[in-house]
KOLVEXDO-361633 format. One record per atom (N, C-alpha, C): residue in one letter; x, y, z. Coordinates in pm, whole numbers, plus 50000, padded with zeros to 5 digits. Example, Ala and Ser with C-alpha at 12.3 -4.5 7.8 and 13.67 -1.06 7.14 Angstrom:
REM residues 2
A513194943150780/A512304955050780/A513204967050780/S512854977550708/S513674989450714/S512905000350787/
REM end
This chain:
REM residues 321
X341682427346065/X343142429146074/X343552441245993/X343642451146066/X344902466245991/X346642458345945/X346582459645843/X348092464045776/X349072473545802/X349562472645861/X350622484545883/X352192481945787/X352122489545697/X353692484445609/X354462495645646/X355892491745733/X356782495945755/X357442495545682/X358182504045613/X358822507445498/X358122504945385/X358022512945282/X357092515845206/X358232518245028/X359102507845056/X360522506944890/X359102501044809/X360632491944747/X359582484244676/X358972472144668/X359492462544785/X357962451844833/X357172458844934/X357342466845020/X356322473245096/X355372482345001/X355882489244888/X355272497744820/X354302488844731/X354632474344669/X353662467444603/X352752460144727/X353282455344847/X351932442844941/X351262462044961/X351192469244959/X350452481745074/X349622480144941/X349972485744779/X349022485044689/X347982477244666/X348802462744710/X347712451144636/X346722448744709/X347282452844905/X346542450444982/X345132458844980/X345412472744973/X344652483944944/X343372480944818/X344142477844708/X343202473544587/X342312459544610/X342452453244706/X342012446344715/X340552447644873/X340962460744924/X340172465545037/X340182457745179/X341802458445206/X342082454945286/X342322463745388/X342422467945544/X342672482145601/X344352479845587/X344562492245563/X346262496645538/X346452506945568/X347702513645621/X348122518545671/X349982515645653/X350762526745545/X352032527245542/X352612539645579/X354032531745629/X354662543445661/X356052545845636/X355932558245575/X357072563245484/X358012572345528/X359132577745483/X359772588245513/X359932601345418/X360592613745485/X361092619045328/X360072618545234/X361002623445119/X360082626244988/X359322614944965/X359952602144988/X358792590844960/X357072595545056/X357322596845182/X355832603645209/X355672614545191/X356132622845112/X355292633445054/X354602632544957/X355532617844830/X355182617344701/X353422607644754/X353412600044841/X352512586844892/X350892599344950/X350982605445019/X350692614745061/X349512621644966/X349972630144865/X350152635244805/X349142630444676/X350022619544637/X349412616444481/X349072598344503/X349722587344642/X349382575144642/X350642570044612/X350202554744603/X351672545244538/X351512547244390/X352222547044268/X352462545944168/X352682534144114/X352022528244085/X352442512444058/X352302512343903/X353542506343849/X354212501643707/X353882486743705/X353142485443642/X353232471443527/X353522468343432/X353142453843410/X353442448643277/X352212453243205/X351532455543246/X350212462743152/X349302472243180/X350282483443237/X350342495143228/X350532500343415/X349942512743426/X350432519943573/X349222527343622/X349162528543764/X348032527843830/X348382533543929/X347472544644006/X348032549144162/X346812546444267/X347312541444358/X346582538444416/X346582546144594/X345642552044614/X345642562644720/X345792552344854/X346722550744949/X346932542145065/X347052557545190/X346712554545270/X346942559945439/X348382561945446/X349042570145467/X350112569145530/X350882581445646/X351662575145693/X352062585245818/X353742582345787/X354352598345884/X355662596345879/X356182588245997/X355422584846091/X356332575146186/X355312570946253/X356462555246330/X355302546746378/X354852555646509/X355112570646594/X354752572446671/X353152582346672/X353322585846503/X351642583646453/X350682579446496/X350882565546524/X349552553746479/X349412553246597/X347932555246606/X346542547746680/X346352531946717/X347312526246767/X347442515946750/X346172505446830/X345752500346769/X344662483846722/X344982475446775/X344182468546873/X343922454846864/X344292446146798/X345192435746745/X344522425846596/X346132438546513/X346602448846512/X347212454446428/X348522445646379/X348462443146261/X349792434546203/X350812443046131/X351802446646177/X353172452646100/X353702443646031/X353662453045901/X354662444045807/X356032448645792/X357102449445849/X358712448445836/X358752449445658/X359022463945610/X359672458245479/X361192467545448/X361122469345550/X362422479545497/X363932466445544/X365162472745443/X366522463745428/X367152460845569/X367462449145564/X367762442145704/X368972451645750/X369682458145746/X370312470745801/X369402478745899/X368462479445824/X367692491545884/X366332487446030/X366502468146065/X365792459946145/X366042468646263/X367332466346353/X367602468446460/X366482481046515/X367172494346461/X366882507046474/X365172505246438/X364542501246348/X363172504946334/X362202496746432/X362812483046467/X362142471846615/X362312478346716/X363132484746763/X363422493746877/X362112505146870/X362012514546739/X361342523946749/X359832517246789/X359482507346692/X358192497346699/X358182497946840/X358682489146926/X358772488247060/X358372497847173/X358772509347148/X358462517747221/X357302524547189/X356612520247102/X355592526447073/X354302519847066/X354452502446997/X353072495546987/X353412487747128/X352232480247127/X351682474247251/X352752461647168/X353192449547279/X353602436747285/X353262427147238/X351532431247171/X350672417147139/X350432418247034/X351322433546929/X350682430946797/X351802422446740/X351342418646586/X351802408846501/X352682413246442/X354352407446428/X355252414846360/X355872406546236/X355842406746109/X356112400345968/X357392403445924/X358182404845917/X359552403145857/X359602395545694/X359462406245639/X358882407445471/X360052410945450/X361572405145459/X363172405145425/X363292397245400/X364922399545357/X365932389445308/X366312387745442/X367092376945418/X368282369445549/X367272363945672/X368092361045793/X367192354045891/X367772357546011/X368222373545999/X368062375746134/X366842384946228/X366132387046075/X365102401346119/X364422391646217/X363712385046200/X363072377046311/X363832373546440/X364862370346462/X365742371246582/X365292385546682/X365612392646571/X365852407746648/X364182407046672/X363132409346560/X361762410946658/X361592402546785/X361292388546754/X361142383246865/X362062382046985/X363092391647020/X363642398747124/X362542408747189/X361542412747105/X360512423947146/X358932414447089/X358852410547031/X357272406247006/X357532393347015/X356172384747086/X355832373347116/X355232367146973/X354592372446932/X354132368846758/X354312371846646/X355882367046661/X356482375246512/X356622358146405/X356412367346281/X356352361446199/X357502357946063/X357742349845979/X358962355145900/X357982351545741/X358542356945673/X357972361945565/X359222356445421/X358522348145324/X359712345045239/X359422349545130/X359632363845099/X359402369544951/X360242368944831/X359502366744717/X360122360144609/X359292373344492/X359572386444465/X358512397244421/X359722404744308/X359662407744193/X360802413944117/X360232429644097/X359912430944226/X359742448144218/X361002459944252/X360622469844179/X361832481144222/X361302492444285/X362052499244353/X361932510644383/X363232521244372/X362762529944274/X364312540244226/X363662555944204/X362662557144282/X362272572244294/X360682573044359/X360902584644435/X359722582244562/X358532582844500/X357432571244589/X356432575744559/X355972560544406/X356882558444425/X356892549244263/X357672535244293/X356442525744243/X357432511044222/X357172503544104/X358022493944048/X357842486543936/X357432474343996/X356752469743877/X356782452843924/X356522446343778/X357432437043809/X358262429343676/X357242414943673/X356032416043741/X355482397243751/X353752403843756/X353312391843657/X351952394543625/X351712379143599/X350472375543605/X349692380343689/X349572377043861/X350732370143909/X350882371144010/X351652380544099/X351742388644158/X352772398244194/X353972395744265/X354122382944295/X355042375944352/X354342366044470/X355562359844548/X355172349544665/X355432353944749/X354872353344883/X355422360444991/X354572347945104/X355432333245143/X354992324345218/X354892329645326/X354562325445445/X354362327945586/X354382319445675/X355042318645790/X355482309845890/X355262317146005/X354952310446120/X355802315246254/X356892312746301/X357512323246344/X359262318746377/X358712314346521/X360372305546519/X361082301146424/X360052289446317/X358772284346378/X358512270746285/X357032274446355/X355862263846254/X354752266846316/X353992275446222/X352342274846267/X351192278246140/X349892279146286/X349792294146301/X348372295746320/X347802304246298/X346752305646310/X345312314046271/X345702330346216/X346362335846273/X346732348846200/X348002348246055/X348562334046094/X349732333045955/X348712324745855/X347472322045849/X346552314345788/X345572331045696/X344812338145821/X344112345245796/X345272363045716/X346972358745755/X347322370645648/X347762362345514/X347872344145517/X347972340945375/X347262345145299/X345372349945363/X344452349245330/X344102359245227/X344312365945303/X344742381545266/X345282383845159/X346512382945175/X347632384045050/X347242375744956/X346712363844953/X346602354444800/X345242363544713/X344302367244833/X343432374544725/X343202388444663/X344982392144711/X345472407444663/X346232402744520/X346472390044530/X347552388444407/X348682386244444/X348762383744602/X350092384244669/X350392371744699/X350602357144574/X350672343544600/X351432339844794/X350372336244869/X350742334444992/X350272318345042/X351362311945088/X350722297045173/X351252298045291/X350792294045424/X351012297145545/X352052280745566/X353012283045630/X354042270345606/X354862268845735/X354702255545797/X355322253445921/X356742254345948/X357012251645857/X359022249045800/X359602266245736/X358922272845796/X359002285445714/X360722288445679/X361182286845799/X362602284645825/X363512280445685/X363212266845704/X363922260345541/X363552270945416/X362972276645369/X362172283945249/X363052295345293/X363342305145423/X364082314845418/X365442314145398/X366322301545449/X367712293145408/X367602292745269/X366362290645188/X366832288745057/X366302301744977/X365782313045031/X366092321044985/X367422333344974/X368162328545082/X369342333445117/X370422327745047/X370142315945019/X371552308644952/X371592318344760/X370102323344742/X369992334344583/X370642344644647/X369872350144787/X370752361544807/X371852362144765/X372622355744799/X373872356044796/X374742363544706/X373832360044592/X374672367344478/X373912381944437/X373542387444484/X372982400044487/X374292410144511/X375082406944586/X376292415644596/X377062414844430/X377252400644449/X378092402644269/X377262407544173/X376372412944149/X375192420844088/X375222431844071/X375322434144186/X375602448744221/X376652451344209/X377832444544207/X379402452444171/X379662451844042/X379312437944007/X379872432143862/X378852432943739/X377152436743800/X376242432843688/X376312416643656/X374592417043604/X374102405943629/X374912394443528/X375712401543404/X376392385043371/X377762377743458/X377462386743530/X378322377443651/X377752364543751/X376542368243710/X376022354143813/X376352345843763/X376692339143617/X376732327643619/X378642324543579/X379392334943666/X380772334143696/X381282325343773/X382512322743805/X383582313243884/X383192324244014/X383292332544033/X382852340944137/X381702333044208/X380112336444117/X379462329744240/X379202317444239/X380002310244185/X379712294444205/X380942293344315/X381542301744351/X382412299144461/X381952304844584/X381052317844557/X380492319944657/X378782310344690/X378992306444632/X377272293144640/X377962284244728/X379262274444695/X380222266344710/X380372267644867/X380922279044885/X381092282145029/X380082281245135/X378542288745084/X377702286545156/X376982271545176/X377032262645051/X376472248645136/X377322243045218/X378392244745194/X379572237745318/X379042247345421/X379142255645456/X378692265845584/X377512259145623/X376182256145559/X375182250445589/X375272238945643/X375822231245586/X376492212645615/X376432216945748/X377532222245772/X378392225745884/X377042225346011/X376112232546004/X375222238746087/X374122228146062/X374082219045989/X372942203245978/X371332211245914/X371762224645788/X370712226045709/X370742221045571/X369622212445527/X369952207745409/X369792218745291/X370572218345215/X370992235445098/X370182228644960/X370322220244944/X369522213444859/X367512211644819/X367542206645005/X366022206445034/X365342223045012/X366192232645091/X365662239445115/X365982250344960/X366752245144862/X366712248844698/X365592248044642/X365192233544667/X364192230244578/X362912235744625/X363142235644736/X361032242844813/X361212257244711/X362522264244734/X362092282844684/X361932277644521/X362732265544434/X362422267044318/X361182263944281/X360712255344366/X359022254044333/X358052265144346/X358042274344420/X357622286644457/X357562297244410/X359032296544328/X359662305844245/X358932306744143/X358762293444060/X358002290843962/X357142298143882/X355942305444038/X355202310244025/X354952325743994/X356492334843976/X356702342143947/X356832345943795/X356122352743703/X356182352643571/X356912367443551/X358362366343510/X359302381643509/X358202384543301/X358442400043312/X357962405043271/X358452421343200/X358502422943112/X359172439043085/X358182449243166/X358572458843173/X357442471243214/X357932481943147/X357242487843063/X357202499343035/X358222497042892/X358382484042861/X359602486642756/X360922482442790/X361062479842944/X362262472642978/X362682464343069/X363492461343102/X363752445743193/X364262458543333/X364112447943456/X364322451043531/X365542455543558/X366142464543662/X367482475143633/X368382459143688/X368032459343832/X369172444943893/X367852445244037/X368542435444122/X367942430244276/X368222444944390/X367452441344486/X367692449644610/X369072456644620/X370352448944631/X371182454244636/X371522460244516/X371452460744389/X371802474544310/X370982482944286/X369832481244392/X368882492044390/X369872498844463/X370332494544582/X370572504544662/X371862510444642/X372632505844514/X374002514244489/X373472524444364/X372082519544321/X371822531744211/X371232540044282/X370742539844438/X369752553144429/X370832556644546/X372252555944554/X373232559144645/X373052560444802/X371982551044833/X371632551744992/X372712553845113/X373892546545077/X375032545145170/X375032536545227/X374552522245194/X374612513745283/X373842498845199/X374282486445250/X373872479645172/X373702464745232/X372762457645172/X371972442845267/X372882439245284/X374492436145224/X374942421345230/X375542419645357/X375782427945428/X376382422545587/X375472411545648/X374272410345598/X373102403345652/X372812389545573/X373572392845445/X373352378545316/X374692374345320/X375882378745250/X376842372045276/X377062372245385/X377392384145480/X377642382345627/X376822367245716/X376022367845680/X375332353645747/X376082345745748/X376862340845635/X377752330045598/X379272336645650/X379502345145623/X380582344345696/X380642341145894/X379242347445924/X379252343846054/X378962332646109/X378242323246030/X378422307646086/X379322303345989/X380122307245904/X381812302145915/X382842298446047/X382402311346066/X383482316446213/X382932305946303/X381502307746351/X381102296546465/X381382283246421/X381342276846274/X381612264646276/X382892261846178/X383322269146230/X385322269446198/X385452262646044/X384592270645954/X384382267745801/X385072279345731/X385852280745659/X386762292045591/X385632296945506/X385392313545494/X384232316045397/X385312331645311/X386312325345277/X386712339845229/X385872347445089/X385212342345003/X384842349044886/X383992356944963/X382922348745041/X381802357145116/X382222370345172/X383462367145312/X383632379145376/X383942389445279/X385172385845185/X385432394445075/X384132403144988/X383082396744948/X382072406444936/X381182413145023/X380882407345140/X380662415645222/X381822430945250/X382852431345240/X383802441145266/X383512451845094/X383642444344999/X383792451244887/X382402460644858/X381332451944886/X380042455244875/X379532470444986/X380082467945101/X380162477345181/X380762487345217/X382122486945113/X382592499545055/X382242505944934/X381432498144817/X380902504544726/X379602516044771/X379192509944894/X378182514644927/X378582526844976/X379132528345081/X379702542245176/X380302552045019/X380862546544954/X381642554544890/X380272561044748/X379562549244775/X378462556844687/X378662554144473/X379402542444503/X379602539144391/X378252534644303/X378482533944153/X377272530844101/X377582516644079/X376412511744060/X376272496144014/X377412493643894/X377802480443918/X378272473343805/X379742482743797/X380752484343852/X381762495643818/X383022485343832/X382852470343940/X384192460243949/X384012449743873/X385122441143832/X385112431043754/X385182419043853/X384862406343800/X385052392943867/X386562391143887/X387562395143771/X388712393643773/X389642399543926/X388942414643920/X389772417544038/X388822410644161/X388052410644162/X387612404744293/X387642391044375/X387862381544276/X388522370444264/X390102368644366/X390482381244292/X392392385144327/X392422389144441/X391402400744470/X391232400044643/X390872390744713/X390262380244693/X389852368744797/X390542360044774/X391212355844676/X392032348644628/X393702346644671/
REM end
């Protein structure tokens, strides 16, 4: 089985490393200065006990690749960026390779399996960064995080067995899991607060803010007959297994989304994390205003290119409020 990691931040930039160090075939693919820096000099990988580069394959697009038999894409780039890169996939690999959805939220798998018959969903739990090309941190030793595996929507065979396989003996804690589904619901209900993170900084998580935005989403769930609870406790058991860690002298900056208001991308996950909830609001006639409200706020910090942490709970509250 070839690796192919589509998007190459920072969980694609740590599974391509671990996979690689571990002599697995790989193959990532980057853009921009990130594949020049990959290219060039390898991944850069930051630890908790110390930094390492590790030379991986890579190309600037999937219309590159030589495509394999048996070839498994790994999906790691921000659920924004699904639509546009499954399309490109599409037109380019054959129908029968294996497609992983190594995201947040639960629509990336929707959108593949519109185009691949064996797509997979992927529930990563990894405190890595990426904030300059060519380079990622990772905040968890000695496991590098969890990254379960399912077939969407539900279901366990031989290739979600043989890439657990894979990944657990890269360091990449992996169990192949029929219910994959529930484990991605309860990684979405953490999402959630990744937006107030990113506006407000992290002592806002444990604000009237997101206990109202938590609040909102198990009623949304009710609503739709997923248990928010069950599917809590599977990611906290899982979670577990993550040991956070300083690197280099310091704690991690914030999550995905204030990665992406510090390295000013223009654009940002939560239409896909809170938006989720606001959109089975609407279908099951459940009021989700804090949600929509950060979805809107979050998605103008982004366009406008704001830096992390710049709004308070107070005003944001007042807008949804």
């Amino acid at each position: 089985m070839r690796f192919i990691i589509l998007g190459t931040g920072a969980i694609g930039g740590v599974i391509a490393a671990q996979l690689q160090l571990n002599n697995s075939s790989v193959l990532a693919i980057a853009r921009g200065d990130n594949f020049a820096a990959i290219s060039a000099r390898g991944i850069e990988v930051l630890t908790p006990s110390g930094s390492s580069r590790v030379p991986v394959k890579v190309q600037r697009s999937l219309g590159d690749v030589s495509w394999r038999d048996g070839d498994t894409v790994v999906i790691a780039v921000k659920s924004q960026a699904t639509a546009t890169v499954v399309a490109e996939l599409a037109d380019v690999a054959p129908s029968t390779i294996n497609v992983i959805c190594a995201q947040n939220g639960v629509e990336n798998e929707r959108v593949a399996l519109r185009y691949f018959e064996n797509t997979y969903a992927m529930c990563v739990m990894c405190p890595a960064s990426y904030l300059s090309p060519g380079v990622v941190e990772l905040h968890s030793a000695p496991v590098a995080g969890v990254f379960d595996i399912g077939k969407w929507p539900a279901g366990v065979d031989e290739v979600a067995r043989e890439v657990a396989g894979a990944f657990s003996a890269a360091q990449l804690e992996c169990e192949a899991v029929a219910d994959i589904a529930l484990l991605k619901w309860g990684k979405l209900l953490s999402n959630l607060l990744n937006s107030i993170e990113a506006l407000c900084g992290a002592r806002a998580l444990n604000s009237e803010l997101a206990r109202l935005t938590y609040r909102e989403a198990v009623a949304v769930l009710a609503a739709t007959g997923i248990n928010a609870k069950e599917a809590e406790a599977r990611i906290a058991l899982r979670s577990s297994l993550v040991n956070y860690q300083k690197v280099a002298g310091h704690d991690r900056g914030g999550g995905s989304s204030w990665q992406s208001l510090a390295r000013g991308t223009g654009d940002i996950e939560s239409d896909f994390l809170n938006g989720e909830i606001s959109l089975l609001g609407r279908l099951h006639s459940t009021p989700t205003p804090i949600n929509d409200m950060l979805v809107r706020e979050a998605r103008r910090a982004a366009i406008r290119r704001d830096a992390p942490e710049t709004r308070t709970v107070e005003e944001l509250l007042k807008i949804a409020l």
